[in-house]
C-alpha positions in Angstrom: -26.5 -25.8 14.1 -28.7 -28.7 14.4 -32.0 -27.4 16.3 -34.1 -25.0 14.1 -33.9 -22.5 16.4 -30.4 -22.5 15.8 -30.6 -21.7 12.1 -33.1 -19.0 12.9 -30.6 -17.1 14.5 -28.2 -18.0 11.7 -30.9 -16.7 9.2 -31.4 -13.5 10.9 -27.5 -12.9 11.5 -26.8 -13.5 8.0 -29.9 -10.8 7.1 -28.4 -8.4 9.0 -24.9 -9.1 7.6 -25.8 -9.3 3.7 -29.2 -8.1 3.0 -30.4 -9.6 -0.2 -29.4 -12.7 -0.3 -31.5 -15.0 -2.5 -33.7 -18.0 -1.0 -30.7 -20.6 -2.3 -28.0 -18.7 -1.2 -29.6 -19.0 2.0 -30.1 -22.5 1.8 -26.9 -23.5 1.3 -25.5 -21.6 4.3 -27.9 -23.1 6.0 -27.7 -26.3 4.9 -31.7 -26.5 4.3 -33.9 -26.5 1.0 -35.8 -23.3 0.1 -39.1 -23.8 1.4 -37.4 -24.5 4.7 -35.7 -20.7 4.6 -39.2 -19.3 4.0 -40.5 -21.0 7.0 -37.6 -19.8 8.8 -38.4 -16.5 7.3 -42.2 -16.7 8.0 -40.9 -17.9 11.5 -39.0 -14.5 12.3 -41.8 -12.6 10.9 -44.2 -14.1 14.1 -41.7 -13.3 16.0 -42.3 -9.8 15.4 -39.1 -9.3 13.1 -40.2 -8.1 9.5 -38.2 -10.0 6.9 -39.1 -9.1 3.0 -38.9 -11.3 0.4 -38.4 -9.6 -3.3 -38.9 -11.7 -5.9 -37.3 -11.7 -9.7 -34.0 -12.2 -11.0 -32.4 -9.6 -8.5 -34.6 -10.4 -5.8 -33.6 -11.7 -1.9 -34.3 -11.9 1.5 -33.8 -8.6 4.1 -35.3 -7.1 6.8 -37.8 -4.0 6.5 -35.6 -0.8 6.1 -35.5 1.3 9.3 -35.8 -2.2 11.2 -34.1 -1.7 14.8 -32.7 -5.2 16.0 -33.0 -5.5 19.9 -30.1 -6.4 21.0 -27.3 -6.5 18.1 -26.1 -9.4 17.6 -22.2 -9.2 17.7 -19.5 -11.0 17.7 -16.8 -10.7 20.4 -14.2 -8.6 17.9 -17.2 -6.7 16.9 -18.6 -6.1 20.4 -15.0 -4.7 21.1 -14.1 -2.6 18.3 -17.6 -1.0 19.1 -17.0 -0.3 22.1 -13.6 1.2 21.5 -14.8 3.1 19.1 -17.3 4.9 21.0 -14.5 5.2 24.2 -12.0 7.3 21.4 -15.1 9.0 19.8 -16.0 10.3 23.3 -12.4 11.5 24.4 -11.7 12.9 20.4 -15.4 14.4 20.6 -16.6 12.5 17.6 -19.7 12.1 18.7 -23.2 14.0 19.1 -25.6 14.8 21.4 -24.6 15.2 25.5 -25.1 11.6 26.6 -25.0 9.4 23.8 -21.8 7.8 23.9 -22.0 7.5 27.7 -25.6 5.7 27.4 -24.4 3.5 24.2 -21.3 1.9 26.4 -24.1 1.2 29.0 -26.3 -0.5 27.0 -23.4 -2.4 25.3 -21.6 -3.8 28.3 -24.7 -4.9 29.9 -25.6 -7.4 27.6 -22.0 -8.5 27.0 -20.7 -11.8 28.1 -18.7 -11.5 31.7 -15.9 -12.1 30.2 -15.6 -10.1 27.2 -17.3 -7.1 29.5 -14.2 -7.9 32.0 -11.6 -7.6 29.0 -12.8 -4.6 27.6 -13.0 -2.7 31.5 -9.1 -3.6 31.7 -8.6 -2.3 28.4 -10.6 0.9 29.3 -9.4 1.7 32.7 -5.3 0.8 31.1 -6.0 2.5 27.7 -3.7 6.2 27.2 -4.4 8.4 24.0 -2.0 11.0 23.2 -4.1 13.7 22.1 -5.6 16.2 24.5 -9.6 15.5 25.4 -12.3 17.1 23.4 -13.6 19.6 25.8 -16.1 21.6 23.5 -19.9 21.2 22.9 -21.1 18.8 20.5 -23.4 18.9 17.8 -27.3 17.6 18.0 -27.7 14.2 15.8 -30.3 16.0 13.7 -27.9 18.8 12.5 -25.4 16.5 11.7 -27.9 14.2 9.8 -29.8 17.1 8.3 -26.9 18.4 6.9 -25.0 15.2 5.4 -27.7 14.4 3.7 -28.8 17.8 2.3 -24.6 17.6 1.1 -25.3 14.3 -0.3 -28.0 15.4 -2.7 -27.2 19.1 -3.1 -30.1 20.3 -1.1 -30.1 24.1 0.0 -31.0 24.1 3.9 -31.8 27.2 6.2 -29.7 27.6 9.3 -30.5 29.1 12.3 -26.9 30.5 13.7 -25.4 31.8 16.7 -22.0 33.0 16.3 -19.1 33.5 18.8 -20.5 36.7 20.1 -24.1 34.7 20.6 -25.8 37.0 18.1 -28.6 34.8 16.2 -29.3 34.9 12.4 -31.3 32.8 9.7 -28.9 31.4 6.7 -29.6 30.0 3.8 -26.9 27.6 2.7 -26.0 24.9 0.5 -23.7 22.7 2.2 -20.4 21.4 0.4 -19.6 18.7 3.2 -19.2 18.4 6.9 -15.6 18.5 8.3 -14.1 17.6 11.6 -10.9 18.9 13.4 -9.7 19.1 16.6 -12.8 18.1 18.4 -14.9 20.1 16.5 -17.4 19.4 14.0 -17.4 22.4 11.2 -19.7 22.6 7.8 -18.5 24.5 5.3 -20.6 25.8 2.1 -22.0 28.7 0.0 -23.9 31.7 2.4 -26.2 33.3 0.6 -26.7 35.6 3.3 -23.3 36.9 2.4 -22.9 35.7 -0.8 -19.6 33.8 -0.2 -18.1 30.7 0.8 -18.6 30.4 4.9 -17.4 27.8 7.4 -19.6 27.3 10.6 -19.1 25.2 13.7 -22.2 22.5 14.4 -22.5 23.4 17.7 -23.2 26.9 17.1 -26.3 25.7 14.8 -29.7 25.6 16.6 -31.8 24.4 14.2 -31.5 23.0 10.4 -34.5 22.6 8.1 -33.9 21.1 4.7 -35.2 23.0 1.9 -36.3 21.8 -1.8 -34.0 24.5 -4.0 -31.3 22.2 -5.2 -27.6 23.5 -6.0 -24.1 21.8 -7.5 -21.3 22.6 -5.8 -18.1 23.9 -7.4 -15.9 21.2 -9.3 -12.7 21.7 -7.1 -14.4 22.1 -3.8 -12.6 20.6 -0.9 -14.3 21.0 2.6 -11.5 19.5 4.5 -8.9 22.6 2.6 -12.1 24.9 2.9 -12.1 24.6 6.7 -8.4 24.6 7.6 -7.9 27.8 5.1 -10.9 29.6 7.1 -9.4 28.6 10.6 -6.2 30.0 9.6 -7.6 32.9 8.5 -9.4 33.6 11.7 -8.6 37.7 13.0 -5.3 37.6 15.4 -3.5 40.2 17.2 -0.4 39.9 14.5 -0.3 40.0 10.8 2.8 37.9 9.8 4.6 37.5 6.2 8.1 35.4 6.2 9.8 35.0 3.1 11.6 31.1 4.1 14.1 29.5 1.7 12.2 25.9 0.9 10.5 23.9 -0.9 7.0 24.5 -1.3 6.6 21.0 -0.8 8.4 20.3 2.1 6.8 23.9 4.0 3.4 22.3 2.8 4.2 19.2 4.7 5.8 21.1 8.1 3.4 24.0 8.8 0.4 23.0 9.3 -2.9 24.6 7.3 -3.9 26.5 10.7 -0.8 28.1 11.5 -0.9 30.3 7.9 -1.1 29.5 3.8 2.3 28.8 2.2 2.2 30.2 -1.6 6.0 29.8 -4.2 7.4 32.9 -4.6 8.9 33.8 -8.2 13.1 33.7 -7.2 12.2 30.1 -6.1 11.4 30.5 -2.4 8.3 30.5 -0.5 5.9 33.2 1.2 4.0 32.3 4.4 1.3 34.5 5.8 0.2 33.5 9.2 -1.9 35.5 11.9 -0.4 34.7 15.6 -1.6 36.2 18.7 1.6 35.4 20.2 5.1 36.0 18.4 7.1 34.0 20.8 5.9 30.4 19.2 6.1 31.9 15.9 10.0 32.3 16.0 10.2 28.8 17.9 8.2 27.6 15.0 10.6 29.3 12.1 13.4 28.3 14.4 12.6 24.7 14.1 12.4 24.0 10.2 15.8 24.9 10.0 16.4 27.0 7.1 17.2 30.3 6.4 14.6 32.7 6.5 13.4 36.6 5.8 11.1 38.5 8.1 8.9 40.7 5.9 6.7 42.1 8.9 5.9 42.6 11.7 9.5 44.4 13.0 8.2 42.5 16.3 8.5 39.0 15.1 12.5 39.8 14.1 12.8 40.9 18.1 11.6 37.5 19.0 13.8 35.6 17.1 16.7 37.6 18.6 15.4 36.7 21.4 14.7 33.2 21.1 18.6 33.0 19.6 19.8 34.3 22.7 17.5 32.3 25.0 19.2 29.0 23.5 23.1 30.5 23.6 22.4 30.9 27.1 20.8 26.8 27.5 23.5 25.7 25.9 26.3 27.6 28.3 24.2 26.8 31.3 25.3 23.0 31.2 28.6 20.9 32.8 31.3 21.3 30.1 32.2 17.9 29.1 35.5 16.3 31.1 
C-alpha cells in the first residue's frame, strides 16, 4: 500500500465499511498522519466522490448519505455471497420488481474478475434448491419501501387494492409489519375501511401513499402469526374440527399454522379446526402424527380415513411375503 493511490482506495473502502471513523483512526489504518487523510479526503472529493468531515468529540469521516458508489467495491466472498443471494432471492421470490434480480446478476458478473465470474457460473449452473420456484408476481420496490418504513414509524398509509376477484378499492391502513411466505410478500395491519385487523398480498397493491396521521400498534402484535392465522383462515370447501389426543406442544410443532389453529381442550387434549378443500390429504395428514384421534365433523372426513386405512391394508398385502 505504498503509492497514494493505493491508500485512496483504502480510504474510500474503509468509508464505505465503517462510516464515521475519526481523522486518527484513519491514520493509523493507513499508516499516514492526519493532514495526509484530509488530503486523501479532499482527493476523493475532486474525484467527484463526496466525503463529509463532522467535527467534535463524536465527529468522523463518511460519505454523503444517499451516495451511490460506481462499481462496489467487494471482496471475492462478498462478490459471491451477493450473488448467491440474489440467485436464491430470485428462485424463493424474495425479490421486487420484474427484472431486478436478473439485471443485478448482469451488472455484477461483468465487472467480476474471470475467475471468480467462472467459479460462481459452475456454482450457478450445479446449484439444486429443494423448495419449489416462486412462480407469483412480485411486489413494486416502492410498495415495499413505502410500507416498511411507514411500519417503522407508525405512519397510517392509503392503499389502493385489488383483490382476488380484481375489484379495486382505496384503504386506509396502518401497517403492523411486512411478512413473507411461500413466495409471497403479505402486509398485515389495521383496515379502517373495515375496521379490523386485514392481511393483503403486495402484489395486489397498486399504489401506496404515506400519510401523516400517526398510530401505535397493539402491544402483542405479531405479523408473522397475523399472516399465517389469516391464510389458514382463508374460505374452503370443508369445515373440519378433530378432537387429537396430544400435546398442544408437540401439534403446535407438527401442523403447520396454514393447515388450521390448534387450541387445548379442557380433558387435556387438543381441538384443531382446519378448512381443506380436499379431505383425502387431511386423513393422510391425521394419519401421520400417529395418535389417536376424534372426528368431530364433517361425517366425510371419517369416510376418508376408512378409506385411507384400507388403501394401506391393501400396500402392505400387495408385496412378496418374506422367505
Amino acid at each position: 500500500m505504498d503509492h497514494p493511490v493505493s491508500r485512496i482506495l483504502v480510504l474510500l473502502e474503509l468509508l464505505q465499511a465503517s462510516p464515521g471513523l475519526t481523522g486518527p483512526d484513519l491514520a493509523e489504518r493507513l499508516g499516514v498522519d492526519v493532514r495526509t487523510v484530509r488530503r486523501y479526503a479532499a482527493r476523493l472529493a475532486e474525484l467527484g466522490i463526496p466525503v463529509q468531515a463532522d467535527r467534535g468529540r463524536y465527529g468522523g469521516y463518511r460519505l454523503l448519505p444517499g451516495y451511490r458508489l460506481p462499481p462496489l467495491m467487494l471482496t471475492g466472498d462478498e462478490a459471491a455471497s451477493v450473488v448467491l443471494g440474489l440467485l436464491s432471492g430470485r428462485r424463493s421470490g424474495l425479490s421486487v420488481g420484474e427484472q431486478a434480480g436478473d439485471s443485478a446478476l448482469a451488472k455484477i458478473r461483468r465487472v467480476l474478475p474471470t475467475a471468480l465470474r467462472d467459479q460462481i457460473a459452475a456454482v450457478e449452473q450445479t446449484l439444486g434448491l429443494t423448495a419449489a420456484p416462486a412462480t407469483g408476481p412480485t411486489p413494486a420496490a416502492p410498495a415495499l419501501f413505502t410500507l416498511a418504513e411507514a411500519a417503522r414509524r407508525g405512519r397510517r398509509v392509503r392503499l389502493d387494492y385489488r383483490d382476488r376477484a380484481g375489484t379495486s378499492s382505496e384503504r386506509e391502513f396502518d401497517p403492523y409489519g411486512l411478512v413473507f411466505h411461500s413466495g409471497r410478500w403479505y402486509t398485515t395491519g389495521l383496515d379502517h375501511r373495515s375496521g379490523e385487523q386485514r392481511t393483503f398480498r403486495l402484489d395486489r397493491i397498486r399504489s401506496v401513499r404515506p400519510g401523516e396521521a400517526g398510530f401505535e400498534p397493539p402491544a402483542d402484535v405479531d405479523p408473522v402469526r397475523r399472516v399465517l392465522e389469516s391464510l389458514a383462515s382463508v374460505p374452503w370447501r370443508h369445515e373440519v374440527e378433530v378432537v387429537l389426543t396430544i400435546g398442544l406442544d408437540e401439534a403446535r410443532l407438527r401442523i403447520p399454522p396454514t393447515v388450521g389453529t390448534v387450541t387445548a381442550t379442557e380433558d387435556g387434549r387438543v381441538l384443531l379446526r382446519a378448512r381443506a378443500e380436499r379431505l383425502d390429504g387431511m386423513a393422510v395428514l391425521l394419519a401421520g402424527l400417529g395418535r389417536p384421534f376424534t372426528v368431530r365433523r364433517p361425517a366425510a372426513l371419517r369416510d376418508e380415513v376408512r378409506a385411507l386405512a384400507v388403501r394401506l391394508a391393501d400396500w402392505a398385502d400387495a408385496g412378496p411375503a418374506d422367505g
